[in-house]
C-alpha positions as CSV (number, residue, x, y, z in Angstrom):
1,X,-15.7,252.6,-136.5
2,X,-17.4,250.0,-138.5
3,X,-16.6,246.6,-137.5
4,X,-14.6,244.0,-139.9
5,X,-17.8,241.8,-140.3
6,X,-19.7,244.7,-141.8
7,X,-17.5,246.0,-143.8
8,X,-17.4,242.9,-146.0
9,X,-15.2,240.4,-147.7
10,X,-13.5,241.0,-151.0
11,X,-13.3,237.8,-153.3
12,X,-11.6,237.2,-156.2
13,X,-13.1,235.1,-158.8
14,X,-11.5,231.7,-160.5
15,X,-12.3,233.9,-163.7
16,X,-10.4,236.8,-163.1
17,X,-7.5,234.7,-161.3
18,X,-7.1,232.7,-164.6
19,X,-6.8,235.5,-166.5
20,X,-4.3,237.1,-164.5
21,X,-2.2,234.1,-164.9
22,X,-2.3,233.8,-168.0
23,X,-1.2,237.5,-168.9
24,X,1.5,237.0,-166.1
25,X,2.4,234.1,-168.4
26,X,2.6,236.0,-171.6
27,X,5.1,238.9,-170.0
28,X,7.6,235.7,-169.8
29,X,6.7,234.3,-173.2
30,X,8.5,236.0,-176.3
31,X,6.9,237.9,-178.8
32,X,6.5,234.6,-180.9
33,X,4.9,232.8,-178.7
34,X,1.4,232.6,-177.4
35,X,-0.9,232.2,-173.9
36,X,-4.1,230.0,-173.9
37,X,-6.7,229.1,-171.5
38,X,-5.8,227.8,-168.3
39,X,-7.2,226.9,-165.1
40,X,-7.3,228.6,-161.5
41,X,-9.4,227.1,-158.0
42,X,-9.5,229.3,-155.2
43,X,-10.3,228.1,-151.8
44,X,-10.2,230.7,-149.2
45,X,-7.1,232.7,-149.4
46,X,-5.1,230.1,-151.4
47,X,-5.0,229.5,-155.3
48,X,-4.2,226.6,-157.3
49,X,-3.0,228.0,-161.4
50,X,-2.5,226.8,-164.2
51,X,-1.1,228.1,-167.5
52,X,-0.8,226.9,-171.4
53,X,1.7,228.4,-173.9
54,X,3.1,228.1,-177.0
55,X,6.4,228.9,-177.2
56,X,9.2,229.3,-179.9
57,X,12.0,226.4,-179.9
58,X,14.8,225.4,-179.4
59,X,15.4,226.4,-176.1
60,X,17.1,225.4,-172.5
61,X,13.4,223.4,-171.7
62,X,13.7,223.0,-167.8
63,X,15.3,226.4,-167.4
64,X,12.6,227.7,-169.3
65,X,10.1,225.9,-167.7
66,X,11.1,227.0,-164.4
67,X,11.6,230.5,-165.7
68,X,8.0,230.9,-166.5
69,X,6.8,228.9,-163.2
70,X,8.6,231.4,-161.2
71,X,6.8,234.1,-162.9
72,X,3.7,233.4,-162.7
73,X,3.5,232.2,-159.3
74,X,5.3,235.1,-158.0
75,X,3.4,237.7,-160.6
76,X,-0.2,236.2,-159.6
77,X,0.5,236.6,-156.3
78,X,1.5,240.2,-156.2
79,X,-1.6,241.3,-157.9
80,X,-4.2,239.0,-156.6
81,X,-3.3,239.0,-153.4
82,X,-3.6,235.3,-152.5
83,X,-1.2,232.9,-151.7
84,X,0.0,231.0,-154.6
85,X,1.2,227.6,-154.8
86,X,3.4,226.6,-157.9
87,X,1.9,227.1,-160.7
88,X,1.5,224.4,-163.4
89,X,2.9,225.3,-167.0
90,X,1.7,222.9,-170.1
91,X,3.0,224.1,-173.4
92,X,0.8,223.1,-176.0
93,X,2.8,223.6,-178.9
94,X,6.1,225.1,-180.1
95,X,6.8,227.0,-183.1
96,X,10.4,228.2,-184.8
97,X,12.2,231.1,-182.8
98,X,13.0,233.6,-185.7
99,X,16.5,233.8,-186.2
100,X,16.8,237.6,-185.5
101,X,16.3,236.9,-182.2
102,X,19.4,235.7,-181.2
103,X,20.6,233.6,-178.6
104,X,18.7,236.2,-176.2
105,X,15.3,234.2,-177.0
106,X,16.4,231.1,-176.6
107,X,16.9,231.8,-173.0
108,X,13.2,232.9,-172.3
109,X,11.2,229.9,-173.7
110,X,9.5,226.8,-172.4
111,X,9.5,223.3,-173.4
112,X,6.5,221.2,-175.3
113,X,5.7,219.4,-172.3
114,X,4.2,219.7,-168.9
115,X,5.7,221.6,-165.8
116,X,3.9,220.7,-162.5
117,X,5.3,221.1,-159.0
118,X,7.0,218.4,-157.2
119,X,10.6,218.0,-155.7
120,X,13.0,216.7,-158.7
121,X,16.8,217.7,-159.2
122,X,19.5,216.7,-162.2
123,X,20.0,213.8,-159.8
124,X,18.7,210.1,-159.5
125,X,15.8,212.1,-157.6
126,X,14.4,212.9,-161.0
127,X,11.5,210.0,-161.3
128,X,11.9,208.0,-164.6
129,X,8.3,208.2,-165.4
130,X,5.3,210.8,-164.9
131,X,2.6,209.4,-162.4
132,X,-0.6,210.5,-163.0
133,X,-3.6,211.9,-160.4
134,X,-5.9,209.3,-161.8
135,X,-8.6,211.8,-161.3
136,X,-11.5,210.2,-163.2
137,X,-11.2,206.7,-161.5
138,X,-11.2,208.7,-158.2
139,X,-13.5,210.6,-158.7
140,X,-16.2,207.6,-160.0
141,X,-15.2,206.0,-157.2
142,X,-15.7,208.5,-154.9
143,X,-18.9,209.3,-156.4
144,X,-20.0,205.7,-156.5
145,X,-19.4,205.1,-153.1
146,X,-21.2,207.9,-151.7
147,X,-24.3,207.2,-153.8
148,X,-24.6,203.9,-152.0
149,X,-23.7,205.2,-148.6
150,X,-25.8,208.5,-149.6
151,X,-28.8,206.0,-150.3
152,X,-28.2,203.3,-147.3
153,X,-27.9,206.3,-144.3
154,X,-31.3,208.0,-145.9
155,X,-33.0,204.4,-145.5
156,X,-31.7,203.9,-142.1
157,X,-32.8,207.4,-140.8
158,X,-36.0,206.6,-142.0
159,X,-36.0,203.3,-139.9
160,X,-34.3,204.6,-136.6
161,X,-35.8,208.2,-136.4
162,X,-39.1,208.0,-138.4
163,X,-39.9,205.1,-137.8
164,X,-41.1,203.7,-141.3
165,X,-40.3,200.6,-142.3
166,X,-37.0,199.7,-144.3
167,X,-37.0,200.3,-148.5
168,X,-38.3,197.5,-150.5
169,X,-35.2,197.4,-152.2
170,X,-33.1,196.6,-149.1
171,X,-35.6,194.0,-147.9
172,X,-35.8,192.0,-150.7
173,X,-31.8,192.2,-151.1
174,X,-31.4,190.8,-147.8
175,X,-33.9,188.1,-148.4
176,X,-32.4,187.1,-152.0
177,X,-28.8,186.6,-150.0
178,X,-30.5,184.4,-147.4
179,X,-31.7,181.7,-150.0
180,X,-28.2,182.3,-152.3
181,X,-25.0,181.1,-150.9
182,X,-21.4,181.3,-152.7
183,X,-21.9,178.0,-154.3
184,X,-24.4,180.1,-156.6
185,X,-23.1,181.2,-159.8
186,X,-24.7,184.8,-159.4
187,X,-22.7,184.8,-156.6
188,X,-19.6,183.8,-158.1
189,X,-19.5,185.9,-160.8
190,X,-20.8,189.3,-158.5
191,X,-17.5,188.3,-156.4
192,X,-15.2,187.5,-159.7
193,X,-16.2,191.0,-160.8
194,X,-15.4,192.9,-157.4
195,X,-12.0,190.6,-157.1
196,X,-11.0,191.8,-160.6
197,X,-12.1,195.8,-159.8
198,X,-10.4,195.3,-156.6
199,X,-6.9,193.8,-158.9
200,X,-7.4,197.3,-161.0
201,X,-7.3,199.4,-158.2
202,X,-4.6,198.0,-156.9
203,X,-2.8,198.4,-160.6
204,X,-4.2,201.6,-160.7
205,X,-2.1,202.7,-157.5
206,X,1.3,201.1,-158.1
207,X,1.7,202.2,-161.6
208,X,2.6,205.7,-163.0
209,X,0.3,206.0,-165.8
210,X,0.7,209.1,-168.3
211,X,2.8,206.6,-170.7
212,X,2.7,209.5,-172.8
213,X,4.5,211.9,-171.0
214,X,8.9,211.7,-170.5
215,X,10.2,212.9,-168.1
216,X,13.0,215.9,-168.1
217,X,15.9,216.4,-166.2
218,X,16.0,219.7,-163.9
219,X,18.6,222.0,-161.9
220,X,15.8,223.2,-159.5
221,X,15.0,221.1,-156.8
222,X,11.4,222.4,-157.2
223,X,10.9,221.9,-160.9
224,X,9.4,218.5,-162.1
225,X,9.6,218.6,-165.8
226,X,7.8,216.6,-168.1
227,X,7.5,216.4,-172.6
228,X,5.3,214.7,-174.4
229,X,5.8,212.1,-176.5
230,X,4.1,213.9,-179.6
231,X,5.8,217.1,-178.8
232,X,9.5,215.1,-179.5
233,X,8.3,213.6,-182.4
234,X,7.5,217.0,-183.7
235,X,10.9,218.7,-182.9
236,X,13.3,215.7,-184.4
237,X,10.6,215.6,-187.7
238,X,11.3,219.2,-188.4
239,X,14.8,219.1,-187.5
240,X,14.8,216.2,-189.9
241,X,13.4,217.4,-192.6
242,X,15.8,220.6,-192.7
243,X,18.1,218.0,-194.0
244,X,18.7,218.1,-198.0
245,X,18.2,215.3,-200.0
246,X,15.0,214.4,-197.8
247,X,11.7,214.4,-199.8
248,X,9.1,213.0,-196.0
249,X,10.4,212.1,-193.2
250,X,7.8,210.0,-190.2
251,X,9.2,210.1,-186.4
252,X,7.8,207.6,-184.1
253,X,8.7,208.6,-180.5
254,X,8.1,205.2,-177.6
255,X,9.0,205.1,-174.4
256,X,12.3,204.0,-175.1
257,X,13.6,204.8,-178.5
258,X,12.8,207.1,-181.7
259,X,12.2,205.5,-184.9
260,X,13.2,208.0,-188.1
261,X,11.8,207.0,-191.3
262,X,13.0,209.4,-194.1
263,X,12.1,209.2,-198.4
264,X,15.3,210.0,-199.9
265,X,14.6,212.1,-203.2
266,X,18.8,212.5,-204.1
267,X,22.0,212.5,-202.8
268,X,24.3,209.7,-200.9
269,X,21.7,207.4,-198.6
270,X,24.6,207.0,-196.4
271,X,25.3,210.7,-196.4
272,X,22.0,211.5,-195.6
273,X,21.4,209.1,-192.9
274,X,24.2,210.7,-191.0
275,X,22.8,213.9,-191.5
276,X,19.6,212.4,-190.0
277,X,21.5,211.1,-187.3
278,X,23.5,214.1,-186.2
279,X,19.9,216.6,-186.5
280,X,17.8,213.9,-184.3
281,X,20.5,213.7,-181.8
282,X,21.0,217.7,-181.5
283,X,17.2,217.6,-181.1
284,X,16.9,215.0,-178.6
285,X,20.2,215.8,-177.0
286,X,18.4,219.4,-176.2
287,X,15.2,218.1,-174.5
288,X,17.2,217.1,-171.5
289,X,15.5,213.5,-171.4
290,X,16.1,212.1,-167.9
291,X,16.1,208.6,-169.9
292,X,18.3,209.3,-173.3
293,X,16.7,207.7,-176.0
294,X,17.9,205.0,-178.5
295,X,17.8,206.7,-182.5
296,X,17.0,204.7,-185.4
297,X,17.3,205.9,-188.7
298,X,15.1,203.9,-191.9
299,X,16.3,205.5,-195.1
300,X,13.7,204.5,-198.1
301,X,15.3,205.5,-201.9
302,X,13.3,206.7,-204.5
303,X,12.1,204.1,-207.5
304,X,13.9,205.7,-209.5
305,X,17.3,205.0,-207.6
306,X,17.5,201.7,-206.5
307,X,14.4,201.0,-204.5
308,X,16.4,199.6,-201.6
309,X,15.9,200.8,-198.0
310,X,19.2,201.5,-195.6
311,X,18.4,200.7,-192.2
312,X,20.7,201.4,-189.2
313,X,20.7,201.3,-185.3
């Protein structure tokens, strides 16, 4: 019998993992939406995924979300073989579900946001804000740091075990501090500099980041939901400009409140600004926003009406 070390290891690729997750991720989409490239890292017998879809709206966004999580984590797993963790789902964009569809289709989408894992409910547990990796100042830092330690340990081998005499570079360093105290204004400014790095690390750390990002109420405990900003701005703007009388229409999501500005081309301003009000608030009301958002509604009339602009909260 041949033994298990001859016989070989069987490894599946990032490349083919990736794919796989991504046509797991199209047997949840509908047939109006749309898969695109994601990512995948495997390490060993474990697999990190990640999946990007465009998917039709409106729709139930966290039960979607978590609909299509499921999936793909479960879906990858069976046919790859490794052990999954929870996938991530970013949908990229959303288009309009046809209305022959039904309600049926509403039920299988995804929201224009990002789903990651994480431990959220419908509760307070639900963060207010998305807190971000900070992957590229880690990862400067990390590589910055182990340059100079990288460079120091090489010089001190070369001291201790070869016996060479210490880099030029770290003589002449140690001699320039022995003749420059801290009451040199090289010195001063080197430690202003680190002080203020240090004060952007520490900021860096204690706040979420991602401004961009709000975050989404969930009834899994294991879904952490997340829309963007741009995404909502999209959704109320074509909601919006469904409603007659309305010639363009500009949407301004913030962190707190959406800012409609509408051109009225005919009709009742104060009519239409209702109408504005009602379709934003459907729209927004449908996202699920863990933080609701405050509405404001600028309706501009034509010149050739009275020029006048109808503002209200």
């Amino acid at each position: 019998m041949t033994e298990a070390a001859e016989r070989g290891t069987t490894v599946v690729s990032d490349r083919a993992v990736r794919k796989i997750a991504g046509r797991t991720a199209g047997e949840v989409a509908s047939a109006s939406g749309s898969t695109g490239a994601g990512s995948a890292t495997v390490r060993g017998r474990r697999a990190d995924v990640g999946v990007k879809v465009t998917l039709p709206f409106p729709a139930p966004l966290p039960e979607a979300a978590r609909l299509i999580q499921e999936h793909v984590t479960r879906r990858t797993g069976e046919l790859t073989g490794l052990h999954v963790s929870v996938a991530r789902v970013h949908v990229t964009g959303l288009l309009p579900a046809p209305a022959a569809e039904g309600p049926a289709t509403t039920t299988a989408v995804g929201d224009p946001g990002a789903t990651h894992r994480g431990a959220g409910s419908s509760g307070s547990r639900t963060p207010l804000r998305w807190w971000s990796q900070r992957r590229l100042p880690t990862a400067l830092l990390a590589l910055a740091a182990a340059t100079a330690c990288g460079v120091l340990a090489v010089d001190m081998f070369r001291v201790h075990v070869a016996h060479r005499p210490a880099a030029s570079w770290r003589a002449d360093t140690v001699r320039w501090l022995e003749r420059h105290g801290p009451d040199t204004p090289v010195v001063g400014i080197a430690a202003g500099a680190l002080a203020l790095l240090g004060f952007l690390m520490i900021a860096l750390a204690v706040s979420p980041g991602r401004r961009g990002l709000l975050t989404l109420t969930s009834p899994d405990a294991h879904l952490l939901a997340a829309m963007d900003r741009t995404a909502i701005a999209l959704v109320v703007r074509d909601a919006v400009g469904d409603v007659p009388g309305i010639s363009t229409v500009r949407v301004r999501v913030r962190r707190r409140r959406v800012v409609v500005r509408a051109q009225l081309a005919f009709g009742d301003g104060a009519i239409v600004r209702r109408d504005i009000q009602v379709a934003a608030h459907g729209v927004l009301d449908g996202c699920c926003l863990r933080r609701p958002l405050r509405l404001r509604v600028k309706v501009q009339e034509s010149r050739h009406q009275k020029g006048r602009v109808t503002d209200a909260p």
